[in-house]
KOLMIKOL-979903 format. One line per 10 residues: number of its first residue (from 1); their letters; for each residue x, y, z of C-alpha. Coordinates in nm, 4 decimals. Example, Ala and Ser with C-alpha at 12.3 -4.5 7.8 and 13.67 -1.06 7.14 Angstrom:
<rs>
1) AS) 1.2300/-0.4500/0.7800  1.3670/-0.1060/0.7140
</rs>
This chain:
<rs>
1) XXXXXXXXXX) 0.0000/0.0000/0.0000  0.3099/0.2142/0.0788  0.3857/0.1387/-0.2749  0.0791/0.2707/-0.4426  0.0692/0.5781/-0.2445  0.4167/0.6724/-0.3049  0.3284/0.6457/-0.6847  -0.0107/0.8241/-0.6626  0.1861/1.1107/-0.4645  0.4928/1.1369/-0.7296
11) XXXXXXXXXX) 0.2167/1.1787/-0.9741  -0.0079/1.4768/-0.8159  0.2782/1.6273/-0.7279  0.4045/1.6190/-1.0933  0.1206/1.6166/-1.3143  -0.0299/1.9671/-1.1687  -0.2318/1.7999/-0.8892  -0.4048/1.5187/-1.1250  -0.2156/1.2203/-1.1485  -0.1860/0.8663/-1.0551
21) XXXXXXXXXX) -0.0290/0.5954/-1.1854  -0.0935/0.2000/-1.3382  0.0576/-0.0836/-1.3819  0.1165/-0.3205/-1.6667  0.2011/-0.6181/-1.4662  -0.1651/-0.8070/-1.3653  0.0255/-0.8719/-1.0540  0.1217/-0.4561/-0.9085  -0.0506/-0.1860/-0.8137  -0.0430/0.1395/-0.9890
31) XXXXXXXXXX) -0.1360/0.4729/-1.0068  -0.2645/0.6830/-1.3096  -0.3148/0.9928/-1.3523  -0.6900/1.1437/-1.4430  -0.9022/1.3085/-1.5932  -1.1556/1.2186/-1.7964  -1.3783/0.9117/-1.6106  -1.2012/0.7357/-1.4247  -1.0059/0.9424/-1.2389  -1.1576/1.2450/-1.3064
41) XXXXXXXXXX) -1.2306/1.6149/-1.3851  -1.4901/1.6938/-1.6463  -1.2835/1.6099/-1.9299  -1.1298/1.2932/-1.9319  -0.9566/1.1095/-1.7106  -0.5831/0.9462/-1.7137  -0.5658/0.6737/-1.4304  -0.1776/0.6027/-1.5160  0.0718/0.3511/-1.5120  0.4034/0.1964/-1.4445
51) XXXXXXXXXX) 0.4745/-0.0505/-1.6580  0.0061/-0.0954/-1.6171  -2.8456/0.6846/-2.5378  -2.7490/0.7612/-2.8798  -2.4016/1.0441/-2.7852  -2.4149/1.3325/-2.9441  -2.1031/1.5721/-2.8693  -2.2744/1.8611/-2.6686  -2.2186/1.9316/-2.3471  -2.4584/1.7255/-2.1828
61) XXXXXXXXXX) -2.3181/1.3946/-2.3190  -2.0318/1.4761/-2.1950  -2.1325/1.5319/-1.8308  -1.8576/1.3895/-1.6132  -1.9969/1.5509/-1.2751  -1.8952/1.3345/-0.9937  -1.6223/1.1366/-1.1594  -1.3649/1.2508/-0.9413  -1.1350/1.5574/-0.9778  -0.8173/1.4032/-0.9753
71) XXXXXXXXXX) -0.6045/1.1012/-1.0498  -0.6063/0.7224/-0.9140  -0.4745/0.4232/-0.9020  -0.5050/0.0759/-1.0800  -0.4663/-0.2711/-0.9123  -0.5938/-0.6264/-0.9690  -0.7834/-0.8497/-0.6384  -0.5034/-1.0763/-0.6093  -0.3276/-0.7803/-0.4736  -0.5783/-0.7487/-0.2108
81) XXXXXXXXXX) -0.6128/-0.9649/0.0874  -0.9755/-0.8855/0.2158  -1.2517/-0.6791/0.2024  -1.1003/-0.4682/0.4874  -0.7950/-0.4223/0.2902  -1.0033/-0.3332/-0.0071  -1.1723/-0.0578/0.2213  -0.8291/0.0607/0.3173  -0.7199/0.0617/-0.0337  -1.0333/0.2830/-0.0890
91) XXXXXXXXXX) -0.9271/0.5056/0.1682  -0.5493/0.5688/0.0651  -0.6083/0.6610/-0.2614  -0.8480/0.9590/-0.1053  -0.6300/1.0261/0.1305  -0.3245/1.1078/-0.1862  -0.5505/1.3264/-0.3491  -0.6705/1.0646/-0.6036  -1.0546/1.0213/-0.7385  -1.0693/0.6899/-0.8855
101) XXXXXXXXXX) -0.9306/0.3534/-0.8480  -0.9102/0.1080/-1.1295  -0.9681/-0.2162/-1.0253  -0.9362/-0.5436/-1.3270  -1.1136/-0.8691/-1.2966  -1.0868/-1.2032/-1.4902  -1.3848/-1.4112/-1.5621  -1.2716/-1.6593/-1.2702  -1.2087/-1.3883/-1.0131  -1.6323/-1.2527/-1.0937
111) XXXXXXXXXX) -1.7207/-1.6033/-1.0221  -1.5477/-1.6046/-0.7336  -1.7499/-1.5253/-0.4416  -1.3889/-1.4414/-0.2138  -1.2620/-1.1806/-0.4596  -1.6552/-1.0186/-0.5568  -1.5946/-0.9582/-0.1573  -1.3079/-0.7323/-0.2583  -1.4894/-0.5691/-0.4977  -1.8156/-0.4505/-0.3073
121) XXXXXXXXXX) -1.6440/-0.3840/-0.0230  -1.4443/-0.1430/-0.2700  -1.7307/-0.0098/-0.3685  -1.9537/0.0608/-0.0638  -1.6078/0.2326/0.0550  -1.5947/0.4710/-0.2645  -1.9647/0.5425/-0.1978  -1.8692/0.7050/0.1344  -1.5345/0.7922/0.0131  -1.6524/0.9827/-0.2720
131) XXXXXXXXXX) -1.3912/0.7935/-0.4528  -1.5127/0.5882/-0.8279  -1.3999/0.2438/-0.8608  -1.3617/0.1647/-1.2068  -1.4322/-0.2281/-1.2499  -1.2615/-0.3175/-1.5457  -1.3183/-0.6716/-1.7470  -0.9973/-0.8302/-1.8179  -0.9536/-1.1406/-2.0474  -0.7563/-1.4326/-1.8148
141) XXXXXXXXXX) -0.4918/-1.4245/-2.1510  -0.5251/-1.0391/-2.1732  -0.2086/-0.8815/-1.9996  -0.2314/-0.5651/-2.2526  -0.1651/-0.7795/-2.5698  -0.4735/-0.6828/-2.7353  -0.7154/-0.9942/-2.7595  -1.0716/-0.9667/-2.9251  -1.3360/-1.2291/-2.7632  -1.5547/-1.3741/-3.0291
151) XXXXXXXXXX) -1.8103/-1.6404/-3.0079  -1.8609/-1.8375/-2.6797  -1.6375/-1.6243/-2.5033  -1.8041/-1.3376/-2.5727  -2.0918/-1.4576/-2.4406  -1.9301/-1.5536/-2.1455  -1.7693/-1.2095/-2.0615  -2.1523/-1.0563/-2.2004  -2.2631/-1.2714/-1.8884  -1.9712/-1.1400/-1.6569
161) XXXXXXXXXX) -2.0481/-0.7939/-1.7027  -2.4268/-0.8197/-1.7009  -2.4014/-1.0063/-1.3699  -2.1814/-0.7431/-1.1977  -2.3782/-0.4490/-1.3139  -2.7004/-0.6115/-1.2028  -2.4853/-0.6738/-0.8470  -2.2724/-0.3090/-0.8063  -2.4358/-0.0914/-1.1215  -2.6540/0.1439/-0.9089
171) XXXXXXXXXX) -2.4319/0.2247/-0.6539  -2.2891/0.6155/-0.6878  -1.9089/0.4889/-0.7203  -1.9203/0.2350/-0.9982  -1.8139/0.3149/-1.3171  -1.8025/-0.0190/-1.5631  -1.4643/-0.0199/-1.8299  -1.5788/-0.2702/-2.0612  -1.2422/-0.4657/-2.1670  -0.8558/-0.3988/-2.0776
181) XXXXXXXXXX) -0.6333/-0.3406/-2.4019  -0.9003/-0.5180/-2.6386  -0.7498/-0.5275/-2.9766  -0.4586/-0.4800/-3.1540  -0.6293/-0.2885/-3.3926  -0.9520/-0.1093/-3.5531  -1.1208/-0.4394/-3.6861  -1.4871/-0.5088/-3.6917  -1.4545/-0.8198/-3.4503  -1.2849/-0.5191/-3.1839
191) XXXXXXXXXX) -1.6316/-0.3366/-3.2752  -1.8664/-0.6149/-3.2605  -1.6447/-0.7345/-2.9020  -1.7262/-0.3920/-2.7542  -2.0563/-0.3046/-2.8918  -2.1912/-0.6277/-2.7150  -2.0441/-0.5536/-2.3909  -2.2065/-0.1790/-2.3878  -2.5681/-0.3438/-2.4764  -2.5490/-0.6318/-2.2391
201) XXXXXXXXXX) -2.4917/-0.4078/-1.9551  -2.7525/-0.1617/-2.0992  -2.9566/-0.3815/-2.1447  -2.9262/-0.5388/-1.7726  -3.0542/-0.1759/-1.6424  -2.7195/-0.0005/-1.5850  -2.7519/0.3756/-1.6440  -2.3966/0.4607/-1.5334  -2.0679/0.5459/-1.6648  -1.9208/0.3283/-1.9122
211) XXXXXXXXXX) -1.5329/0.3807/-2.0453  -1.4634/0.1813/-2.3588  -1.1055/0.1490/-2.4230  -0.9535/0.1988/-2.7949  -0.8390/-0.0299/-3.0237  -0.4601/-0.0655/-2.9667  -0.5512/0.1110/-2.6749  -0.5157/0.4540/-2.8415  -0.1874/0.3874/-3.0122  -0.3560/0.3789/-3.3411
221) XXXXXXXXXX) -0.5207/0.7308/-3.3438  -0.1442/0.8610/-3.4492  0.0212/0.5672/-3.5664  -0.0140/0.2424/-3.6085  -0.3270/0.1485/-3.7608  -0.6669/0.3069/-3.7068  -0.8555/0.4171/-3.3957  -1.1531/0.1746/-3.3089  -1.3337/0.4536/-3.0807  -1.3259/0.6905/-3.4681
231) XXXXXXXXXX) -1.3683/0.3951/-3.7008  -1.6657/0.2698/-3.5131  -1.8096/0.5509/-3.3157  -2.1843/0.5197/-3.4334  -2.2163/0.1359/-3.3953  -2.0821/0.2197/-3.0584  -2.3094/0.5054/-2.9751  -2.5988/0.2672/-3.1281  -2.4977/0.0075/-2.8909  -2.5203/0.2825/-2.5988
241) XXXXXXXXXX) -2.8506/0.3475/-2.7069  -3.0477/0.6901/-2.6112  -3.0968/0.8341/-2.2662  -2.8135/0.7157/-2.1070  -2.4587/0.9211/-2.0420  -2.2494/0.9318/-2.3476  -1.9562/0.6994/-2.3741  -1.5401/0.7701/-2.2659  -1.3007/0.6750/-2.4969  -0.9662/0.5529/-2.2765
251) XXXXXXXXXX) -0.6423/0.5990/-2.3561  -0.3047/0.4224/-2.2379  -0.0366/0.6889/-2.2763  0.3347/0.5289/-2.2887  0.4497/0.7108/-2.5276  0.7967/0.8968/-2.3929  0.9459/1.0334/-2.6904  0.9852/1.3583/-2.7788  0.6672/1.3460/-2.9844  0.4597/1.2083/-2.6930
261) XXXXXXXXXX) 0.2985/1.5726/-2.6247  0.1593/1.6233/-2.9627  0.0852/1.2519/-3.0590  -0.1221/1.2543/-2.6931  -0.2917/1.6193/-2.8258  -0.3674/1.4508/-3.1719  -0.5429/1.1373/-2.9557  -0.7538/1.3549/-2.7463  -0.8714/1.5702/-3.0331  -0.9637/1.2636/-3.2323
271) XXXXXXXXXX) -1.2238/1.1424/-2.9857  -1.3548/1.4772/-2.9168  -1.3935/1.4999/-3.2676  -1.5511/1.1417/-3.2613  -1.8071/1.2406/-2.9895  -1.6544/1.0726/-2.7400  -1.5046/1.1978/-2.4177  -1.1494/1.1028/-2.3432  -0.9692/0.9965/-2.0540  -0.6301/0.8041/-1.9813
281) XXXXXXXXXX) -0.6629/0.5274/-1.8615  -0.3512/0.4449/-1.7873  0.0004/0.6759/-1.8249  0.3484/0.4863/-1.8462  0.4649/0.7482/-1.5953  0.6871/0.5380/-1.3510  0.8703/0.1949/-1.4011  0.7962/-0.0142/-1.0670  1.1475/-0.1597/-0.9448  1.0048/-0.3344/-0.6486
291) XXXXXXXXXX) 0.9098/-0.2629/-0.2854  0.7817/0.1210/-0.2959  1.0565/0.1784/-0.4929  0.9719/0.3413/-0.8638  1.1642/0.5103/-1.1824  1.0062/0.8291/-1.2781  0.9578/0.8245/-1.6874  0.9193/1.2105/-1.7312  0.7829/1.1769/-2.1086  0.3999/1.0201/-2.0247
301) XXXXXXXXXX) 0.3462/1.2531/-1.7720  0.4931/1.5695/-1.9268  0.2523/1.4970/-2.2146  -0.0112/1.4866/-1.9995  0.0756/1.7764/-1.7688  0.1025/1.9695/-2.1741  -0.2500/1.8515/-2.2831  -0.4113/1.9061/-1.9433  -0.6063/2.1906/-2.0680  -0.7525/1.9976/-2.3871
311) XXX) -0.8512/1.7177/-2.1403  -1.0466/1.9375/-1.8592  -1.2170/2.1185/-2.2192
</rs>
């Protein structure tokens, strides 16, 4: 815990006050920093990393109000031992300043009644906490290398996220993120993938926040291939169907170049342009060494601390 509020605190304190960082390993915290859902402001919302109703683009649509102001944190439930811990978790990210936490489940941990402990005990604490926890569906093979579920296991995950939306979806802190890292590019399985995630959980009643994360996680809006979110935004918004907030478009910032400012600008004024409201998801702002011990990457979160204006827009 030490360790993920050392990160979230490196982050405010270098991303003007709305940071926090994630983690690509399944098995370490991390903090991200926020803006857009699930961290965030009214804009969109970075949670970052270490090495983790029909939308229309007016101004309603893109009402973020009570997403949080500022960054957050990512982890997985293996990386919590009980609900209390999951409470505490809650807690320290509040206590650093943050506004979301990022939490990513596998088919076997939502069937599992121990770790769906962890995850509504998360979640009553955000309620009181006025902190968002950002359940995010995770493919067991899906460590970030862009899978696309198809068929039967579609289905399956259609299932997993109807079931905890029916369970968690009314409560003030949830906020659903339909699939970590989902596609390697803009392809109409990726589409068809997300599209029935959105509908299942619309369809099961949910009339919250949902996050859908790009194709190639976001890589593709600059290079790369195509963007998903662009290629596909009205099947999207169909699936999202009318009366109901309009959909986030996540982005996973690693980029540390000296382009990483204006590809990240480029990104965010895609899926404005798109209709959609961006956050990052994730930043590649640290490189976790062990312990509570992390290496600050300066190039993620100086391109987000350079386009914080076009995300609070």
């Amino acid at each position: 815990m030490e360790a993920l509020k050392t990160l979230i605190f490196a982050l405010l304190k270098s991303v003007i006050g709305n940071a926090s960082g994630h983690n690509r390993s399944e098995n370490q915290p991390s903090a991200s920093p926020g803006h857009g859902q699930a961290s965030a402001c009214n804009a969109a919302s970075p949670t970052s990393g270490s090495s983790p109703s029909q939308q229309s683009s007016d101004a309603s649509a893109f009402n973020n109000a009570g997403l949080g102001a500022h960054g957050g944190a990512n982890t997985v439930p293996d990386r919590i031992a009980s609900p209390d811990a999951a409470r505490k978790m809650v807690e320290d990210v509040k206590n650093a300043g943050g506004g979301t936490l990022r939490i990513q489940m596998t088919h076997d941990q939502i069937n599992d009644p121990v770790q769906m402990a962890k995850l509504k005990a998360m979640v009553d604490a955000g309620d009181k906490q006025g902190v968002k926890v950002q359940f995010t569906f995770r493919d067991n093979a899906n460590g970030g290398g862009g899978n696309v579920l198809t068929g039967d296991k579609l289905k399956q995950a259609a299932d997993d996220v109807k079931n905890v939306v029916s369970a968690l979806g009314k409560h003030p802190s949830f906020v659903l993120d339909t699939f970590n890292e989902g596609g390697k590019s803009a392809t109409q399985d990726w589409a068809n993938m997300q599209s029935t995630l959105i509908k299942s959980a619309r369809d099961a009643g949910y009339k919250g926040n949902i996050v859908v994360e790009d194709s190639n996680w976001g890589g593709g809006l600059t290079a790369g291939g195509e963007s998903g979110l662009v290629k596909y935004a009205a099947q999207l918004k169909a699936a999202n169907g009318s009366n109901n907030p309009g959909l986030i478009g996540s982005i996973h910032e690693y980029a540390s170049g000296a382009d990483a400012s204006s590809r990240l600008g480029s990104e965010i004024k895609a899926l404005s342009g798109a209709g959609f409201k961006p956050q990052i998801g994730e930043v590649g702002n640290a490189n976790w060494t062990g312990g509570s011990n992390f290496e600050q990457r300066d190039g993620a979160n100086q391109a987000v601390k350079d386009n914080m204006g076009a995300l609070k827009a």
